[in-house]
N, C-alpha and C positions, 0 to 999 in steps of 0.2 A: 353930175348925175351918177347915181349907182350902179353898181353893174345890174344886169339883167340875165335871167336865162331866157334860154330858146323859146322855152314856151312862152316865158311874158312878152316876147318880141314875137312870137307868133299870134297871141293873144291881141296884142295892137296893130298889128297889119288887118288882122279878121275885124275889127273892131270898127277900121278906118275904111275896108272895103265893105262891111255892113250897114254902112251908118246910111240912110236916102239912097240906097239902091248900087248903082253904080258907080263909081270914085278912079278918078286917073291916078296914074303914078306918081304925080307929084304932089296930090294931097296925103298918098300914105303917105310919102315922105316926111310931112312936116307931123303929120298926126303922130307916127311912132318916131322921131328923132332919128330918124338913118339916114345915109347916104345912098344916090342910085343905084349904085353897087348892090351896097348893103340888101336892100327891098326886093331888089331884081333876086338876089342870090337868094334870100328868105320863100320869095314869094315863090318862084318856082319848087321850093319843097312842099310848098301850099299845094300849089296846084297838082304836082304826081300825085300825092295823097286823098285828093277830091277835096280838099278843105275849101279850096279859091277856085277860080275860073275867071281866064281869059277871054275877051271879046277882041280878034284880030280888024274887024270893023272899027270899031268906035275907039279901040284902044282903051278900054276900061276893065276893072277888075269886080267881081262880085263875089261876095261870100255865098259859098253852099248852105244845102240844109245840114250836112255832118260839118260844115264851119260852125255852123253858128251853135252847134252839139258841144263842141269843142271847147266855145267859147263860154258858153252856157258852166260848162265842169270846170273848166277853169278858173272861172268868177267864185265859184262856190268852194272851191279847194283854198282860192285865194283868203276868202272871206272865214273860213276856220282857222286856218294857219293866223292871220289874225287876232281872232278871239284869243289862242295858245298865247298869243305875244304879249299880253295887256299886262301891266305890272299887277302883281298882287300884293294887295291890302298889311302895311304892316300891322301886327297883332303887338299892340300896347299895353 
């Protein structure tokens, strides 16, 4: 696997607690490839920021509406940065 920044791995935490509402901690897990450590350590900067939210109840995680903001720019950042990468045409 290649490396990752923060944000892509914050991008897949948001992605895996938006996806059908509510999501435990071991489905982020498998969803963005981290260890409990890892998610736990991730997701709590989620959460200070308003990106995520805990449910001490159910023990589930939910994406915000400024998560899914988040996510939304990041898909869109991602998806031009992209485009920039595509080989260009040699001229024959």
């Amino acid at each position: 696997m290649r490396y990752r920044s923060r944000e892509e791995i914050f991008a897949s935490i948001l992605a895996a607690a938006g996806s059908g509402g509510r999501t435990t901690l071991t489905k982020m897990m498998f969803h963005s490839y981290l260890t409990r450590t890892q998610v736990l350590e991730y997701s709590n900067v989620l959460i200070e920021n308003g990106f995520l939210e805990y449910d001490r109840i159910d023990r589930t995680f939910r994406t915000t509406h400024d998560g899914f903001k988040f996510l939304k720019l990041h898909n869109e950042l991602s998806d031009m940065f992209k485009i920039q990468k595509e080989p260009r045409p040699l001229n024959a």
